[in-house]
matplotlib code that plots the C-alpha trace (Angstrom):
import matplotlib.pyplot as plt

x = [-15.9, -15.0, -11.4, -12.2, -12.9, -10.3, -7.3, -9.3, -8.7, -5.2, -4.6, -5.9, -4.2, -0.7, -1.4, -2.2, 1.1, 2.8, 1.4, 2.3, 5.7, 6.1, 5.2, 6.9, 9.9, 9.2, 8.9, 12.1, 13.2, 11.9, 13.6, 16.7, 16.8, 15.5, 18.5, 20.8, 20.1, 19.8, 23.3, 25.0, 23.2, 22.2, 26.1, 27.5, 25.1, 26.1, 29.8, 29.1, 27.1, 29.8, 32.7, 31.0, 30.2, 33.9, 34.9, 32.6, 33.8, 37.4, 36.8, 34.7, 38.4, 40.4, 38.6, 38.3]
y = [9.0, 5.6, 4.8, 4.7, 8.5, 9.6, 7.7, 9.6, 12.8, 11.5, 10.8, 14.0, 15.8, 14.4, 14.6, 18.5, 19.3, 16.9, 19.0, 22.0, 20.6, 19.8, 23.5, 25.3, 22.9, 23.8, 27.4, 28.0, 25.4, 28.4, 31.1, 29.8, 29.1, 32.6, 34.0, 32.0, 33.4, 37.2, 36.2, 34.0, 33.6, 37.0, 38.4, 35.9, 36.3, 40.2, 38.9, 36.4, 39.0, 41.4, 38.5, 37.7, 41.2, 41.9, 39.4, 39.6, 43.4, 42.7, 39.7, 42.3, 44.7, 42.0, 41.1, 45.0]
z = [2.2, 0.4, 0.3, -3.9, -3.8, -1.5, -3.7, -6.6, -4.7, -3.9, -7.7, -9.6, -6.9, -7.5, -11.1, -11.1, -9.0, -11.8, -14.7, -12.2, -12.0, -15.7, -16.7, -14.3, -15.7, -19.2, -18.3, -16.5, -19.6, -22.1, -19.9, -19.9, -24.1, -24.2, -22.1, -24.2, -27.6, -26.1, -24.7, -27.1, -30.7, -31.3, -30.5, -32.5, -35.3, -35.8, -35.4, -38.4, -40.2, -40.0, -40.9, -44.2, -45.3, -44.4, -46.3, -48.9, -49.4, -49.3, -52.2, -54.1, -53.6, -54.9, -57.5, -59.5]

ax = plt.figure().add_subplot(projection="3d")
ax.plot(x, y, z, "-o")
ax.set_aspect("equal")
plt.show()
């Protein structure tokens, strides 16, 4: 085979284990944001949710 070809072969293969690389990266990327909002934003969201309505209900007390 000409040495052209083969470095051809050479190329497109290091590029699809790049583009492999880079969406198994982006992928484990995704996970992990996914795992933080189950964890982190969503709990602290309901907390929040719950501060202002508690709030909001004891101003609404204070105010009648």
């Amino acid at each position: 085979m000409h040495p052209h070809f083969v470095n051809q072969d050479k190329q497109r293969e290091a590029t699809a284990r790049a583009s492999h690389d880079d969406s198994l990266a982006f992928a484990e990327a995704l996970v992990e944001h996914a795992q933080t909002e189950e964890a982190v934003m969503y709990p602290a969201a309901i907390l929040v949710g719950h501060e202002v309505l508690q709030r909001s209900v004891m101003r609404a007390v204070t105010l009648v």
